[in-house]
SEVEXSE-718373 format. One line per 2 residues: their letters; for each residue y, z, x of N, C-alpha, C. Coordinates in steps of 0.001 Angstrom, whole numbers, plus 500000, padded with zeros to 6 digits. Layout:
A) Y/Z/X/Y/Z/X/Y/Z/X ~ ...
***
This chain:
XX) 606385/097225/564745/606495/098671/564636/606600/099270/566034 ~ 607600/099968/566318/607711/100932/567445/607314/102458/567675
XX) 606599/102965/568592/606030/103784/568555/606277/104529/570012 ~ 606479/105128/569662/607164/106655/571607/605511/106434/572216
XX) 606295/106310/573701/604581/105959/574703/604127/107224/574671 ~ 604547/108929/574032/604072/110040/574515/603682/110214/573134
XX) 602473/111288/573134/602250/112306/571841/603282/113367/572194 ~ 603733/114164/570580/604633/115010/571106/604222/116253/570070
XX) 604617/117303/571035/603733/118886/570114/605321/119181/570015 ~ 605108/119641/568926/606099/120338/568169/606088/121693/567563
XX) 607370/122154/568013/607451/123165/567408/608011/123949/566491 ~ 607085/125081/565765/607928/125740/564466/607750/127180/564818
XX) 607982/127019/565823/608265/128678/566204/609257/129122/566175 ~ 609882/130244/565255/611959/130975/565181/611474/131373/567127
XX) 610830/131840/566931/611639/132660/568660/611232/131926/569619 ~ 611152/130469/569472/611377/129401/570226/613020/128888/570753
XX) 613572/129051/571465/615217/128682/571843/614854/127154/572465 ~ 614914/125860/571943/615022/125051/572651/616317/124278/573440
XX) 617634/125234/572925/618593/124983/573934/618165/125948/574854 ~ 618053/126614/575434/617822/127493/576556/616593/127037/577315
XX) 615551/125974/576662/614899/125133/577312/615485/123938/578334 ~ 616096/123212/577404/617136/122275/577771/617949/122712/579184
XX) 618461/124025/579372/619423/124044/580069/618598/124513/581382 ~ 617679/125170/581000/616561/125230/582445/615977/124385/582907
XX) 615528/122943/582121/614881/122064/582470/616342/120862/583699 ~ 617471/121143/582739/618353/120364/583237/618796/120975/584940
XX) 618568/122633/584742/618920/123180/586106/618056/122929/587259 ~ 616398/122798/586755/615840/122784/587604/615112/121120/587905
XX) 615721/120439/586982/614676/118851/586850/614095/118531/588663 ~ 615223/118898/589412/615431/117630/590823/615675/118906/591739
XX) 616060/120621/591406/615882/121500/592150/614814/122657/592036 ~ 613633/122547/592248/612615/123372/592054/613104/124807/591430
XX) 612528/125733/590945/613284/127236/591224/612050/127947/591631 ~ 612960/128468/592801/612188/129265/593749/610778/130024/593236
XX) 611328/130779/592165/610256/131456/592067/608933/131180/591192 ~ 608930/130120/591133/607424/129296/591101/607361/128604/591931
XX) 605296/128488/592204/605161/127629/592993/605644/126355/592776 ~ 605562/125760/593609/605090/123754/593118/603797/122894/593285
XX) 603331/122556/592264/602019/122414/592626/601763/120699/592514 ~ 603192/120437/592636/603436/119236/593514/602456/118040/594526
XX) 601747/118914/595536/601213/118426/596245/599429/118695/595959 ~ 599643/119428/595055/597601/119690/594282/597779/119320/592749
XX) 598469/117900/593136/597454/117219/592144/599035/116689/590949 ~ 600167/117042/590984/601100/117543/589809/601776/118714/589812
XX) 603366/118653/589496/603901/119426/588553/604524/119681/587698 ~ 604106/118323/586874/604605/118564/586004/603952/119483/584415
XX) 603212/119792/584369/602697/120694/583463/603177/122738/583869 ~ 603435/122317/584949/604123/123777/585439/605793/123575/585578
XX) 606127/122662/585558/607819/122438/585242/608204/122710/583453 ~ 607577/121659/582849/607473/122252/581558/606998/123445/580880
XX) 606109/124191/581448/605271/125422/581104/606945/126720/581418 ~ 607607/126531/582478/608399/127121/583317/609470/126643/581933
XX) 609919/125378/581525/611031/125730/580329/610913/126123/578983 ~ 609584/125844/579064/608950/126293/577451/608929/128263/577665
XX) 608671/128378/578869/609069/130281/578853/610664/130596/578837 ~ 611514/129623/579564/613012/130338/579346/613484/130179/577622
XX) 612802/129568/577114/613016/129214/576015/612566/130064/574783 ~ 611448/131078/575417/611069/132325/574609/609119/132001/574646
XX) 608926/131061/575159/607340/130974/575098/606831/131779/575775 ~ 605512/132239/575228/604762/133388/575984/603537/132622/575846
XX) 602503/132346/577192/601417/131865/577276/599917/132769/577070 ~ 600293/134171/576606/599380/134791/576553/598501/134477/575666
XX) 597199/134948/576029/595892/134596/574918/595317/133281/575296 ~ 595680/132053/576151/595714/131233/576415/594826/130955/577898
XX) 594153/130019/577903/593967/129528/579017/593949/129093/580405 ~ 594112/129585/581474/594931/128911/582622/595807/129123/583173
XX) 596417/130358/582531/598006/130664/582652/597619/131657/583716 ~ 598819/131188/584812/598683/131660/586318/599303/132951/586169
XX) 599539/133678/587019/599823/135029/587396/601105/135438/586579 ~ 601451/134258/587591/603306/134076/586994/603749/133934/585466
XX) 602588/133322/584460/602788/132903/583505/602809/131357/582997 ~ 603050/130635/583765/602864/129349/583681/601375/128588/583496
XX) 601440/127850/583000/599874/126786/582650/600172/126049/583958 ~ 599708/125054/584874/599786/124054/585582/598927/123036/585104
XX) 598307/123078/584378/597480/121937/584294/597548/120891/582792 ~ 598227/119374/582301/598329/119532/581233/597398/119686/580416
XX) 596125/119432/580232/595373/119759/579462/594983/121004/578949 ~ 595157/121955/579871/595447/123634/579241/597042/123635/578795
XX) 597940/122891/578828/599469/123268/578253/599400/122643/577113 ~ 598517/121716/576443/598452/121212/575614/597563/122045/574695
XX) 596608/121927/575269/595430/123320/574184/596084/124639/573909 ~ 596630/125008/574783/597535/126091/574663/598843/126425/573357
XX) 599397/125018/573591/600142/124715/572351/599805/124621/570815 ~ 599021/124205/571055/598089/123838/569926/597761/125184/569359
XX) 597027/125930/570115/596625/127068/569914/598120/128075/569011 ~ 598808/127787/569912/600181/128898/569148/600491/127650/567820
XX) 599953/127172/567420/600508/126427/566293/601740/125521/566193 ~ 601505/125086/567376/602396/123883/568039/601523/121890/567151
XX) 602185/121284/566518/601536/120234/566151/601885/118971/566960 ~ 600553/117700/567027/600609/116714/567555/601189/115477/566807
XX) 601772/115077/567250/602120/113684/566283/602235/112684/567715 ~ 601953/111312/567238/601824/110079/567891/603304/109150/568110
XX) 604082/109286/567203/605761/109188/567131/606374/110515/567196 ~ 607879/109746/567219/608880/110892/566610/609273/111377/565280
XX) 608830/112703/565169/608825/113268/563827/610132/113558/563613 ~ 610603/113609/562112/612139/114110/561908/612079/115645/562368
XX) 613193/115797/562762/613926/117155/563103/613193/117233/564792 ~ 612692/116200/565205/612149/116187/567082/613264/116797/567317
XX) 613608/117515/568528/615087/117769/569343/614879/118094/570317 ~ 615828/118162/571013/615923/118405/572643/615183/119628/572586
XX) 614130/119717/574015/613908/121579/573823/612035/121057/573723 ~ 611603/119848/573031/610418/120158/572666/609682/119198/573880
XX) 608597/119150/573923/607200/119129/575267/606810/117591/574603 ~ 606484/117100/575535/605402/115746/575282/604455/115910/576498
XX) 603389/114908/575397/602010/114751/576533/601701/113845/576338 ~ 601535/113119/577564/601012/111459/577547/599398/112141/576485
XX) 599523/110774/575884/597733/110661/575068/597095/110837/575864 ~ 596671/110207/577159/595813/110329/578156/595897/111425/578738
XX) 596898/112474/578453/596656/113885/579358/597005/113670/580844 ~ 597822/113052/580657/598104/112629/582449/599413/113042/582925
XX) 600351/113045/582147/601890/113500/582557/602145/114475/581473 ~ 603072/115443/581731/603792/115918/580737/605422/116275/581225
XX) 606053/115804/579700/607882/116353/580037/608485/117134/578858 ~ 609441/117181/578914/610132/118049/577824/611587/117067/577720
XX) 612077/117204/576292/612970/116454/575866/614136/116991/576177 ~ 615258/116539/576800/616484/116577/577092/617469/116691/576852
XX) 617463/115605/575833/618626/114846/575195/618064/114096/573926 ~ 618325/113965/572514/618263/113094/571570/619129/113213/570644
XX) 619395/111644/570716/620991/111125/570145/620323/110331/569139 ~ 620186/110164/567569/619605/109327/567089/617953/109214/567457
XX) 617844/107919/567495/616692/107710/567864/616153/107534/569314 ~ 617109/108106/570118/616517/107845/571223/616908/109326/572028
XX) 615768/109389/572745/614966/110288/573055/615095/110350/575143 ~ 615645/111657/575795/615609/111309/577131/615063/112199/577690
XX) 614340/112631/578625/613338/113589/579132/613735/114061/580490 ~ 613521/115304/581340/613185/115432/582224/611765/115863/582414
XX) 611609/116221/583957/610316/116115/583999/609960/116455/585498 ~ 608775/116647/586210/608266/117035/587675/607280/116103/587753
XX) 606965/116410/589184/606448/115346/590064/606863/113990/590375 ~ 607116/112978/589613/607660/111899/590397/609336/112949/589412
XX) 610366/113304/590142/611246/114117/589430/612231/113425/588438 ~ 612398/113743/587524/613336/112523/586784/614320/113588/586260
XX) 615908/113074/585586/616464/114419/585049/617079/113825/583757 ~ 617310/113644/582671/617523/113401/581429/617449/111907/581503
XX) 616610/111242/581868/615977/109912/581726/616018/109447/580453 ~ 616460/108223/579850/615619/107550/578307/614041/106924/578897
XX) 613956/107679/577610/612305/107595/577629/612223/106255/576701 ~ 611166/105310/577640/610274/104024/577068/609750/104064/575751
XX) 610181/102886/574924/609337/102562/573673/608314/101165/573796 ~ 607333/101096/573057/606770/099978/573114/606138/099409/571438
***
């Protein structure tokens, strides 16, 4: 049995755009955008790279935890509670109807990316801190 190395929150939100996720994540995978920090060098950024496409995409972090000035979460464990909170669900695989546009979080709370690209069953991510840009993502 094969199983995706990430948990993945999903979403059923209408005024969620996950192409307009996609196309910010793809603009900015490997070129920062200016107007967020990078928090790169304290610790990660990837929970603020994803936080940053999950808003072009129509997400609003309000009511939520952690969320910096700007609007962004940086930290994944508040981008994850956060999700959750707006009625975002966890699953351990890939659920039908996954698509480009939606967030993963390592189980361990240690990385987070957003999906890219999915063709079938396979699944490609970008992502911050070590920077990657529509990568296939590992099965095991």
């Amino acid at each position: 049995m094969k199983a995706i190395l990430f948990s993945l929150l999903i979403a059923f939100s209408l005024s969620y755009n996950p192409s307009a996720a996609v196309d910010y994540a793809k603009k900015y995978c490997s070129n920062y955008n200016p107007k967020y920090p990078s928090y790169r060098n304290m610790g990660g950024d990837c929970a603020n790279f994803v936080s940053q496409c999950l808003i072009a995409g129509g997400m609003n972090f309000s009511g939520c935890q952690n969320v910096k000035s700007n609007g962004v979460i940086a930290g994944v464990t508040s981008l994850k509670n956060c999700l959750q909170k707006k009625g975002w669900h966890v699953s351990s695989s890939k659920p039908a109807g996954f698509k480009a546009g939606y967030p993963m979080v390592k189980p361990d709370l240690s990385h987070a990316i957003i999906a890219t690209t999915v063709s079938g069953n396979t699944v490609y991510y970008s992502g911050h801190t070590s920077d990657v840009c529509n990568k296939k993502l590992g099965y095991s």
